[in-house]
TORKOL-4160 file (C-alpha; in steps of 0.2 Angstrom, whole numbers, padded with zeros to 4 digits, m for minus):
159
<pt num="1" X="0005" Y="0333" Z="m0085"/>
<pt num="2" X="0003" Y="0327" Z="m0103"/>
<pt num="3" X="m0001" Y="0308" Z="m0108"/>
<pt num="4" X="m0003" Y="0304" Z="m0126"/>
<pt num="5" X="m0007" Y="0285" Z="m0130"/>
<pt num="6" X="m0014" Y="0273" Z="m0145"/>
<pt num="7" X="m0019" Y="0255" Z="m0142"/>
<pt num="8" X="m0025" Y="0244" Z="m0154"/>
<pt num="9" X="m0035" Y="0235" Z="m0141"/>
<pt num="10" X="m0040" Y="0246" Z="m0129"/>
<pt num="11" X="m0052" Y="0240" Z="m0114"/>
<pt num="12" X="m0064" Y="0243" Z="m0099"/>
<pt num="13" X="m0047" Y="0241" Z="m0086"/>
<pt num="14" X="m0037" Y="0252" Z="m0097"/>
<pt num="15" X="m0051" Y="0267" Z="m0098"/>
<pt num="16" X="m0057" Y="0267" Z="m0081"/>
<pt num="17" X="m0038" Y="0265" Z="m0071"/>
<pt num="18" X="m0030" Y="0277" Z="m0084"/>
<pt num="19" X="m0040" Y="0293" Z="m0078"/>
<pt num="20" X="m0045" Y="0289" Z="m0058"/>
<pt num="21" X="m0024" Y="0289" Z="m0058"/>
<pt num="22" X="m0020" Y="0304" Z="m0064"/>
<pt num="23" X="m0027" Y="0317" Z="m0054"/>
<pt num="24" X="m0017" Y="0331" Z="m0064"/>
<pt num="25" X="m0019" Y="0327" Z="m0080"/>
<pt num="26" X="m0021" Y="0345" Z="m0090"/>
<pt num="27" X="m0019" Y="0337" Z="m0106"/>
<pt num="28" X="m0025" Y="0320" Z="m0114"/>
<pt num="29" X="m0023" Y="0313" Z="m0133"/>
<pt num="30" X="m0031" Y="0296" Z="m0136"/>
<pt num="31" X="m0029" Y="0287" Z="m0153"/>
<pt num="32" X="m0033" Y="0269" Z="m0155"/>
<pt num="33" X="m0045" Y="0254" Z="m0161"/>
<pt num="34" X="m0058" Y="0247" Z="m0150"/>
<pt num="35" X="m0061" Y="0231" Z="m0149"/>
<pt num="36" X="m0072" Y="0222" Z="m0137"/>
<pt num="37" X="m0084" Y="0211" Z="m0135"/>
<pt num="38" X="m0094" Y="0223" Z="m0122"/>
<pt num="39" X="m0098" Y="0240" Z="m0121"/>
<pt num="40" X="m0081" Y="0250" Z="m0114"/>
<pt num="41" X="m0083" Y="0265" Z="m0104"/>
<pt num="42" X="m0071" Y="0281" Z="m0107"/>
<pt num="43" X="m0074" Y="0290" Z="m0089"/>
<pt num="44" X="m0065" Y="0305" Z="m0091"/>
<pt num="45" X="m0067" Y="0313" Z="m0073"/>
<pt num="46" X="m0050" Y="0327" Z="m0072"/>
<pt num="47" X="m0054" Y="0344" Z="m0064"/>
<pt num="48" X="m0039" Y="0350" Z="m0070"/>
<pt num="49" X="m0040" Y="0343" Z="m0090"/>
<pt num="50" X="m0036" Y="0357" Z="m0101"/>
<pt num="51" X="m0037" Y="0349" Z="m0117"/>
<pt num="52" X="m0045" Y="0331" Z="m0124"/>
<pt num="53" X="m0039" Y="0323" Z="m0140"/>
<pt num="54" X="m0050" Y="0307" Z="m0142"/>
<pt num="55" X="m0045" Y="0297" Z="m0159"/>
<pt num="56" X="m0054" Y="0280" Z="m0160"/>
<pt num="57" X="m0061" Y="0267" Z="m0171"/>
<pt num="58" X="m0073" Y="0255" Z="m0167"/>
<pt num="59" X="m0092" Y="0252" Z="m0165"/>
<pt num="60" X="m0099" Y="0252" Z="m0148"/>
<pt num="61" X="m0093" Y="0265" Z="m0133"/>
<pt num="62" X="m0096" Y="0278" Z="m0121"/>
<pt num="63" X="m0086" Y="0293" Z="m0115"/>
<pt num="64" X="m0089" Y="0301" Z="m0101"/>
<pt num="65" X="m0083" Y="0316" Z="m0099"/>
<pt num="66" X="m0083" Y="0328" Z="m0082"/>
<pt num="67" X="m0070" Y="0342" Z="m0084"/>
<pt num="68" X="m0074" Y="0361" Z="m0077"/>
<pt num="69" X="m0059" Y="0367" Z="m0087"/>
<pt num="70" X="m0058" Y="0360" Z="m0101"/>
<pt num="71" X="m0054" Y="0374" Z="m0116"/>
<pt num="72" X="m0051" Y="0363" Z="m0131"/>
<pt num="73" X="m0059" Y="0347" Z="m0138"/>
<pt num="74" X="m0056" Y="0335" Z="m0152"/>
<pt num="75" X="m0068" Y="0321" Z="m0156"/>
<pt num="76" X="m0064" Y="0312" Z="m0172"/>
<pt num="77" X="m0073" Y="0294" Z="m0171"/>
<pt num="78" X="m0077" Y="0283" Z="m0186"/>
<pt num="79" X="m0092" Y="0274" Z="m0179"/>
<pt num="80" X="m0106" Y="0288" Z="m0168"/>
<pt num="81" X="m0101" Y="0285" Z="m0148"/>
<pt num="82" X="m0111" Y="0289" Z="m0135"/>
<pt num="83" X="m0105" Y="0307" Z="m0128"/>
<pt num="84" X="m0110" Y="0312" Z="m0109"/>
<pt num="85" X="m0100" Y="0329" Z="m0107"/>
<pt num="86" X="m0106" Y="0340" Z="m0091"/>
<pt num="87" X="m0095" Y="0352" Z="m0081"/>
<pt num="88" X="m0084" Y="0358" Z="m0098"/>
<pt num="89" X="m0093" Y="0376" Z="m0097"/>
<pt num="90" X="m0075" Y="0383" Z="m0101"/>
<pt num="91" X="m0075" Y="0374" Z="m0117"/>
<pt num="92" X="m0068" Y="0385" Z="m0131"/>
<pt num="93" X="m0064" Y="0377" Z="m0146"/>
<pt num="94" X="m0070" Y="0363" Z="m0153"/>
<pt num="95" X="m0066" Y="0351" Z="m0168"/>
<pt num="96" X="m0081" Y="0337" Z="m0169"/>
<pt num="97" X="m0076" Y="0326" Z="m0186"/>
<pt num="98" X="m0087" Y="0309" Z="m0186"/>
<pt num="99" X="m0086" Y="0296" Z="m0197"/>
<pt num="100" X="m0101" Y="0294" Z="m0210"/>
<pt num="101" X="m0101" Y="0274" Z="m0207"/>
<pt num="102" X="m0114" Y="0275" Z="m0196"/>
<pt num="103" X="m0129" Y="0283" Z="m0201"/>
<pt num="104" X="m0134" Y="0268" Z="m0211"/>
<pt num="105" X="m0131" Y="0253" Z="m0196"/>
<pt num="106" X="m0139" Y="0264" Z="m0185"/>
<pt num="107" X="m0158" Y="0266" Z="m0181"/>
<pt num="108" X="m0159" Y="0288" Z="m0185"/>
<pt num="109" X="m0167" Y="0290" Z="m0166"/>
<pt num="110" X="m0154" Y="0284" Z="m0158"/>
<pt num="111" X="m0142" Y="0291" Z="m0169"/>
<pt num="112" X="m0152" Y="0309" Z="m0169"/>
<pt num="113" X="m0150" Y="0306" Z="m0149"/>
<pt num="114" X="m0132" Y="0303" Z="m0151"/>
<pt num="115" X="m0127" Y="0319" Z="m0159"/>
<pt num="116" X="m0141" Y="0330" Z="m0149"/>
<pt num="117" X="m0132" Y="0324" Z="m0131"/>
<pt num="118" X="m0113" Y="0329" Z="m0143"/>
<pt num="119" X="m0119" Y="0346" Z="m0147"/>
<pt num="120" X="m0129" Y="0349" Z="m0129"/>
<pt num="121" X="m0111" Y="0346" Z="m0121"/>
<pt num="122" X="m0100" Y="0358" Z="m0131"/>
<pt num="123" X="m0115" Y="0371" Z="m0132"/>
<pt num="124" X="m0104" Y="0385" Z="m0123"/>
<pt num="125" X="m0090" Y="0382" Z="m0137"/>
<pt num="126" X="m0086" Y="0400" Z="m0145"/>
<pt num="127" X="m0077" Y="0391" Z="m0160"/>
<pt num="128" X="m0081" Y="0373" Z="m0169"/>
<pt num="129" X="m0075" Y="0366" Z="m0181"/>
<pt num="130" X="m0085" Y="0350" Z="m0191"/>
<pt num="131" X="m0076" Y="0337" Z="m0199"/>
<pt num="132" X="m0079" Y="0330" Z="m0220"/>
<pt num="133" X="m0094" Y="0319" Z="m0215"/>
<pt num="134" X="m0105" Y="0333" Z="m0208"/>
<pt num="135" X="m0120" Y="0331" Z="m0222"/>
<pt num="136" X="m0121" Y="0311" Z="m0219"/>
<pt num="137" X="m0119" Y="0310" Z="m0197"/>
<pt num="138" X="m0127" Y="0327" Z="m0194"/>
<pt num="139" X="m0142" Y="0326" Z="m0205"/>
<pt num="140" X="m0153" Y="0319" Z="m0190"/>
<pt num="141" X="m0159" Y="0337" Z="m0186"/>
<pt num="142" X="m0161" Y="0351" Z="m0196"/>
<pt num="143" X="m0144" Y="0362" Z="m0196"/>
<pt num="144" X="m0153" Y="0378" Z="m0190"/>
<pt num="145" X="m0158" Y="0367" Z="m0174"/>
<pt num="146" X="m0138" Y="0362" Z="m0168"/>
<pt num="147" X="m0134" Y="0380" Z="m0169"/>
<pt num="148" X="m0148" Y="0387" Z="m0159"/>
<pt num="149" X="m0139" Y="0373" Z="m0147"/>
<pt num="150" X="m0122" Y="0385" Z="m0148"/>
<pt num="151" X="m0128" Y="0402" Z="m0141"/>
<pt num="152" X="m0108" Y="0408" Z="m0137"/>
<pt num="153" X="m0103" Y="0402" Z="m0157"/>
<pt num="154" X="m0094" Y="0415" Z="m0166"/>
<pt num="155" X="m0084" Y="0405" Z="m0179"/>
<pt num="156" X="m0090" Y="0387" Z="m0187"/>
<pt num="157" X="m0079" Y="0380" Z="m0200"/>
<pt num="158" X="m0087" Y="0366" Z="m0210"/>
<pt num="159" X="m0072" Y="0357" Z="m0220"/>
């Protein structure tokens, strides 16, 4: 099963019946704005998700993502979410572009913590890929320090 979708008002009853209704869902594209007045929750819980697009402006969210086969990620986000990823030890490829906009509204522990639990959750990715704003959101650590987070990582393209 394939489902692609964009909202310009996505919300908590959206992301959480989405996913708990689609028990085979091998691939998922999300694009869209978020805009609530509280904190949405993305849970992401497919054993069988191959692939995961998530596309989305806005400031404050969490995704939750538990997926034992996924091989492929895209995360492109504006504002720095908060990423929970476990079970995605089949991950292969990933492309991580964040926005730059907010390393300056954002205290740099929390952001630091932010991108740490990104990178600890693709750390069996063989091939990644870091979006334009890598210098401005990934400067919370040193560089040599997320890449001793990727032991399997052949190929990294910074574009």
């Amino acid at each position: 099963m394939l489902w692609h979708t964009y909202s310009n008002s996505l919300n908590n009853d959206f992301a959480q019946n989405l996913f708990n209704n689609c028990p085979v869902l091998e691939e998922l594209f999300i694009q869209g704005n978020v805009e609530s007045d509280e904190e949405l929750v993305f849970d992401v819980s497919v054993p069988v998700l191959k692939s995961f697009k998530f596309l989305l402006a806005g400031e404050e969210y969490k995704v939750l993502v538990d997926a034992p086969i996924l091989v492929y990620l895209c995360v492109q986000n504006v504002w720095m979410p908060s990423y929970v990823l476990k079970n995605v030890t089949s991950l292969i490829k990933a492309d991580v572009h964040l926005g730059g906009y907010c390393v300056p509204l954002m205290d740099a522990e929390r952001h630091a913590d932010r991108v740490v639990a990104l990178f600890r959750g693709i750390c069996s990715v063989k091939y990644l890929s870091l979006g334009h704003s890598y210098h401005g959101v990934y400067a919370a650590l040193s560089f040599d320090y997320y890449v001793n987070m990727l032991p399997r990582l052949s190929t990294m393209l910074m574009i």
